[in-house]
C-alpha positions in Angstrom: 111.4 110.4 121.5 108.1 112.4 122.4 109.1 115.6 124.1 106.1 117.3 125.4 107.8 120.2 126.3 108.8 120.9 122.8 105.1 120.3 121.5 104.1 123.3 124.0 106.8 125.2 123.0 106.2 124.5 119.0 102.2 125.3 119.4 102.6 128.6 121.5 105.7 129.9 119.2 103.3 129.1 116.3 100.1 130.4 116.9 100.2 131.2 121.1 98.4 127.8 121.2 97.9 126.6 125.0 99.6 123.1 125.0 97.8 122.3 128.1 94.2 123.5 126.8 94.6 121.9 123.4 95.1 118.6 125.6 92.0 118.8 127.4 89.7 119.6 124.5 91.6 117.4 121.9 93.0 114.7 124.0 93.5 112.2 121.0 94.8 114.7 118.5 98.9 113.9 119.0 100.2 110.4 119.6 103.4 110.3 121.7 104.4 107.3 119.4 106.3 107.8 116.0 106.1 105.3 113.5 109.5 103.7 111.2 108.4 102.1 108.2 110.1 101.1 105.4 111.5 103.8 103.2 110.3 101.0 100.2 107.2 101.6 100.9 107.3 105.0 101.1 109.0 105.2 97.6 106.2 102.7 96.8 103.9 105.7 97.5 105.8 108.1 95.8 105.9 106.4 92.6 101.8 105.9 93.0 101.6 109.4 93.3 103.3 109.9 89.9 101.5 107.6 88.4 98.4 108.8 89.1 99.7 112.0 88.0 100.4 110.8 84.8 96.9 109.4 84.1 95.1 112.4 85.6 96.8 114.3 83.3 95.3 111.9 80.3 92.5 113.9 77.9 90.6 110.5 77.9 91.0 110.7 81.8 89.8 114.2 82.3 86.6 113.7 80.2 85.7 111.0 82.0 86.1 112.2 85.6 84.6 115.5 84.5 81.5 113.4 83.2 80.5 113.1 86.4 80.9 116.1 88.4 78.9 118.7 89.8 77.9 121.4 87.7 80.4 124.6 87.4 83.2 121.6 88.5 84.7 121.4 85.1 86.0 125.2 85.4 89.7 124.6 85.4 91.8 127.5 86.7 95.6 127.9 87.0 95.9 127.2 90.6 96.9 123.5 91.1 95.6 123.1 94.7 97.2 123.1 98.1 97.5 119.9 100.6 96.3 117.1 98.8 96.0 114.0 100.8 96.8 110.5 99.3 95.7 108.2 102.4 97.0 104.6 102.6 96.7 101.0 104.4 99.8 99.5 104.4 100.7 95.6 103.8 104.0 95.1 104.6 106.3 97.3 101.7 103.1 97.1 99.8 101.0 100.2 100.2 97.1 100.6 99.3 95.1 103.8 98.3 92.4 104.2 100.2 91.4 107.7 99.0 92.5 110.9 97.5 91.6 114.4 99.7 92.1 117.5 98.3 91.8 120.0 101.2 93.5 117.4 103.4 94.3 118.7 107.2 96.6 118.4 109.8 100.1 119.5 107.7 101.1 122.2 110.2 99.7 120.3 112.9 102.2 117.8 112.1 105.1 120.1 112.0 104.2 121.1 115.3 104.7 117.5 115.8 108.2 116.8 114.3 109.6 119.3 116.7 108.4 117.3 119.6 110.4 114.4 118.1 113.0 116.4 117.8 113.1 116.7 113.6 113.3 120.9 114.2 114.9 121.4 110.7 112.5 119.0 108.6 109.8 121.5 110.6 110.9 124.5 109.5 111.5 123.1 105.8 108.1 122.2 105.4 106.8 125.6 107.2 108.8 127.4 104.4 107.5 124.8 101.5 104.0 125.4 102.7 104.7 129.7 102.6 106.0 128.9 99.2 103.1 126.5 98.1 100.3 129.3 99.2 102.6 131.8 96.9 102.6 129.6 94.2 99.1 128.9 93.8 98.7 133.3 93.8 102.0 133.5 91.2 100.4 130.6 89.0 97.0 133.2 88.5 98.6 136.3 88.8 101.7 136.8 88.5 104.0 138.9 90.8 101.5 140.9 92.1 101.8 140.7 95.5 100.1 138.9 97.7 98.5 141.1 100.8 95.5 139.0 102.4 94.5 135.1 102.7 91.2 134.0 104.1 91.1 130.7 105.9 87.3 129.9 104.9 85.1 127.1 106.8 81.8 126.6 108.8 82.1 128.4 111.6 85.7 127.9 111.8 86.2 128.6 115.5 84.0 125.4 116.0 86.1 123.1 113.7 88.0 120.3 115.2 91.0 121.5 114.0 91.0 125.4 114.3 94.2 125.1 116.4 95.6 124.2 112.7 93.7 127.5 111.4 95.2 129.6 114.1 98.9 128.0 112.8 98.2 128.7 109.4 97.0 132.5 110.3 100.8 132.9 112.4 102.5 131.8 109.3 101.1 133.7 107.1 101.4 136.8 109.1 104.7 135.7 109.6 105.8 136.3 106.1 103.9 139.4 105.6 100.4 138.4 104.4 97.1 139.4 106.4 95.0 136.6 107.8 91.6 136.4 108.3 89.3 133.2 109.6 86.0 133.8 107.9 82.8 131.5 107.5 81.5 132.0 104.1 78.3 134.2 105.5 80.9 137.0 106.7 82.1 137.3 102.9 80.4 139.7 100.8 81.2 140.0 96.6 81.3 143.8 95.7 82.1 146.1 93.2 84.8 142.9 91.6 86.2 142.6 94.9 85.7 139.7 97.6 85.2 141.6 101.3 85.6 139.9 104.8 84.5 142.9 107.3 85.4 145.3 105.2 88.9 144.3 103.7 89.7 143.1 100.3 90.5 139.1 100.4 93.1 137.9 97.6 93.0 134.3 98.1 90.5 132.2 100.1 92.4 128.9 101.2 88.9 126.6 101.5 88.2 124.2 104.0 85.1 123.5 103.5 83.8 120.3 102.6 81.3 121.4 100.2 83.4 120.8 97.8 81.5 121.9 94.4 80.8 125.6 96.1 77.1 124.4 95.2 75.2 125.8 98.3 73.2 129.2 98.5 75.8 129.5 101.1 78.5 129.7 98.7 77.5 132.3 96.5 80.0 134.9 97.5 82.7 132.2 97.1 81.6 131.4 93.7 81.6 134.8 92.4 84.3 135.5 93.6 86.4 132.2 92.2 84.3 133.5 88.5 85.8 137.2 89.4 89.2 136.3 90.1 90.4 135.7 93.9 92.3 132.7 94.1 90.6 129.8 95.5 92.8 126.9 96.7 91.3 124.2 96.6 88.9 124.6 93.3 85.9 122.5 92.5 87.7 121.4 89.6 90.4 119.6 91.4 88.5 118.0 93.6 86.6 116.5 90.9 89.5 115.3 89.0 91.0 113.4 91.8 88.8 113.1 95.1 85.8 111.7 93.7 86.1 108.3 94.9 83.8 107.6 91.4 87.7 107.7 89.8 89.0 105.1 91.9 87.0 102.9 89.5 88.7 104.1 87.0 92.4 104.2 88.5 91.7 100.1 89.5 90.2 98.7 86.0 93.2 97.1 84.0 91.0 97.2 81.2 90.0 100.9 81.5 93.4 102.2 82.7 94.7 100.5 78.6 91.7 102.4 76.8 92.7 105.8 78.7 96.4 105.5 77.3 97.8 104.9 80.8 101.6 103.8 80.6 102.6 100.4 81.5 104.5 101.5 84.2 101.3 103.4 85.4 99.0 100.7 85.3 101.3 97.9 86.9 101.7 101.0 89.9 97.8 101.3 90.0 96.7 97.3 89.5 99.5 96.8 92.8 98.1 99.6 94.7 94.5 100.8 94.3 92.2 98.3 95.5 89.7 97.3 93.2 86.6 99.8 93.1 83.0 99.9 91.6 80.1 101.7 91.6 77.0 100.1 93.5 74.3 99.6 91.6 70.8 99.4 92.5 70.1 96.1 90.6 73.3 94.0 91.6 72.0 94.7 95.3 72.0 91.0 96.2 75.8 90.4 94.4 76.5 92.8 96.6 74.8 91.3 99.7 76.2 88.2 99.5 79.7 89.3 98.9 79.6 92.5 101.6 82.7 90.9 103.6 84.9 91.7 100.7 83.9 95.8 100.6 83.8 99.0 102.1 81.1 101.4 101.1 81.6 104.8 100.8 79.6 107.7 99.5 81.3 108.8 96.5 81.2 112.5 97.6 81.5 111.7 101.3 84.8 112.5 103.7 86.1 111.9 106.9 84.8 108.3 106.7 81.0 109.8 107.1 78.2 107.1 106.1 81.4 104.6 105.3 80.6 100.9 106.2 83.0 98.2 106.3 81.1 95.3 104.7 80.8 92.8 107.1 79.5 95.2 110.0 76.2 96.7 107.9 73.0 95.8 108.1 70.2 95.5 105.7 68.6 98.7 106.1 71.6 100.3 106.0 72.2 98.1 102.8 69.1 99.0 101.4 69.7 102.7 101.8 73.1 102.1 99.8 71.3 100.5 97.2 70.1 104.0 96.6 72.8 105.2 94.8 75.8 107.6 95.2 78.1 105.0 96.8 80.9 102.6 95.7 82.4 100.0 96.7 86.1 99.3 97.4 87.9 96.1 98.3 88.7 95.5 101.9 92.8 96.6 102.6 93.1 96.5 106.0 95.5 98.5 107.8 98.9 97.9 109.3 98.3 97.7 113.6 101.6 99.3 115.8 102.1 98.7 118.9 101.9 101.7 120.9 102.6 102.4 124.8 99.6 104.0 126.3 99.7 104.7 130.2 102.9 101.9 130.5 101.1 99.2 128.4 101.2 98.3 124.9 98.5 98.8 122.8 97.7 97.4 119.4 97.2 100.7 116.9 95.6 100.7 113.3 97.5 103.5 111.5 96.1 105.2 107.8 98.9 106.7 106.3 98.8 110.3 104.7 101.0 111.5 102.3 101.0 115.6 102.1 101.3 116.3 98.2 101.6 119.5 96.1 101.8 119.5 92.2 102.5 115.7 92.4 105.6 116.0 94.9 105.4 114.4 98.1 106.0 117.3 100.9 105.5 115.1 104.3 104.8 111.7 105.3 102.5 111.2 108.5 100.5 108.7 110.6 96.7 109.0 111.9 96.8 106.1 114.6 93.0 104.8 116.1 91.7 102.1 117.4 88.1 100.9 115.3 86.9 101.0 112.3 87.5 104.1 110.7 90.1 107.1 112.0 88.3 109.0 114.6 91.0 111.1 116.5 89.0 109.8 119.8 91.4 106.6 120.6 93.2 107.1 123.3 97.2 107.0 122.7 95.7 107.6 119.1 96.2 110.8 116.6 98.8 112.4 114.2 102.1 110.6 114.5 104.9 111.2 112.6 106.7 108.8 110.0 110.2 108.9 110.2 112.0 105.6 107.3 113.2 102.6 108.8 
């Protein structure tokens, strides 16, 4: 049971967050509901994790994805790449890959959360495998030097929806003896081999940002720096190995998945559950038209469900603009609805699932509950919710 008390007490122990505050400027950001689903479809997750592990780690795979990325994407580096996000629609035990993140948010949030529901140990496991990850992505490049300083970098971070989760992160770290810093990208400066925020030397940058191949003027201090060697978690080349939603073509084709050398185990966990994606094309526009109720179109470089558009809510302009290019299109998997209890009356919920994944292990299951057509963190009775197995 939601214990609000705890919430407070979790957010101002973990970063001196005001409980109160945080309510009134992010009043859809915690649901008071948890949700129990069935731990066969959370193994059914699992087990699509792996197997897209197992193909992403495929030659034919890599040459493929890397085909198609930015330029400078196809630099790999030793870090692996912290909070990836596998988000899924759910039909009953069955669940559906909507999309891979690779810089996904809301992990300590949700820890926060658990405590409020009264999980206080699974909390402070995941607070100490999240300490561990970030020390693991600086052993994995250089070895056991130690680790002194960890930027948090975004667009004027202060102004992010989720800076109380940057304020979280910068206790932790601090916490265990590592210097934090919030930083947008203008306030770092590349000199003399070393990356500077105000003046101190950064070690690893842990990036938010959502240009996610470093390729703007903006970035150029990032991307000498990533060349020089601070750590930079997530890399461009991660993201373009698994969150280009270009690969969920590849990662639904039976045909494709054979000629990569997937496993038959792989593909039968893939065919069940990634829906079937393409790439748009300009000259199949009125294919497309005609069978719109049947897709969702997304940019393939896009996030947070920006310029997404269910199929049977676009219109033609919208279409034609599309048509364009840089989009693909994914069958429809609705998601599972909850009912949740908002101001003593039950309301019906739409919940995206998120699975919290490091180096192919699932760290932490959680909810995003809305009402509409995409998430939106503005429903109320909405937002992070934990998932605890039937």
């Amino acid at each position: 049971m939601f214990d609000e008390h705890k919430l407070a007490a979790a957010l101002a122990d973990g970063a001196g967050l005001d409980a109160g505050a945080l309510a009134a400027s992010h009043p859809a950001l915690f649901s008071r509901a948890a949700l129990h689903l069935p731990a066969a479809a959370l193994e059914a997750m699992r087990e699509l994790v792996a197997a897209i592990e197992s193909v992403v780690a495929l030659p034919a795979y890599r040459a493929r994805a890397l085909n198609w990325a930015p330029p400078g994407s196809a630099a790999e580096r030793p870090a692996r790449g912290v909070f990836f996000g596998y988000d899924f629609h759910l039909a009953g035990d069955q669940p559906r890959l909507i999309e891979i993140n690779t810089n996904a948010g809301g992990g300590m949030l949700n820890a926060c959360l658990l405590r409020a529901h009264g999980a206080d140990d699974e909390a402070a496991r995941l607070e100490g495998e999240f300490i561990a990850m970030f020390r693991e992505e600086w052993r994995l490049s250089c070895g056991e030097r130690p680790l002194a300083r960890i930027a948090i970098v975004d667009e004027n971070p202060a102004e992010q929806y989720l800076a109380p989760e940057f304020a979280l992160f910068s206790r932790l770290f601090e916490r265990h003896g590592i210097a934090a810093a919030l930083a947008d990208p203008a306030d770092l400066a590349w000199l003399g081999g070393r990356l500077l925020h105000r003046g101190e030397a950064v070690d690893l940058i842990y990036n938010r940002l959502t240009d996610f191949s470093l390729a703007s003027p903006a970035q150029v201090a990032l991307r000498a720096a990533a060349v020089g060697g601070v750590v930079l978690t997530p890399y461009p080349f991660v993201h373009a190995l698994y969150a280009d939603k270009r690969n969920l073509t590849l990662l639904s084709d039976p045909a494709m998945l054979e000629e990569l050398g997937a496993s038959a185990a792989a593909r039968a966990a893939l065919l069940a559950g990634v829906p079937r994606t393409v790439v748009v094309g300009a000259g199949e526009g009125e294919r497309f038209w005609s069978e719109r109720r049947r897709w969702f179109f997304k940019p393939a470089a896009g996030f947070g469900s920006r310029a997404a558009y269910r199929g049977d809510k676009l219109t033609r302009r919208v279409f034609e603009d599309i048509l364009q290019g840089g989009y693909i299109a994914q069958e429809i998997a609705p998601p599972s609805e909850h009912a949740v209890t908002v101001d003593g009356e039950a309301r019906p919920m739409k919940a995206d699932i998120r699975a919290y994944v490091y180096q192919g292990r699932v760290q932490l299951f959680a909810a995003r509950l809305y009402q509409g057509q995409t998430t939106n963190f503005r429903t109320p009775g909405g937002g992070f919710a934990p998932v605890f197995p039937a």
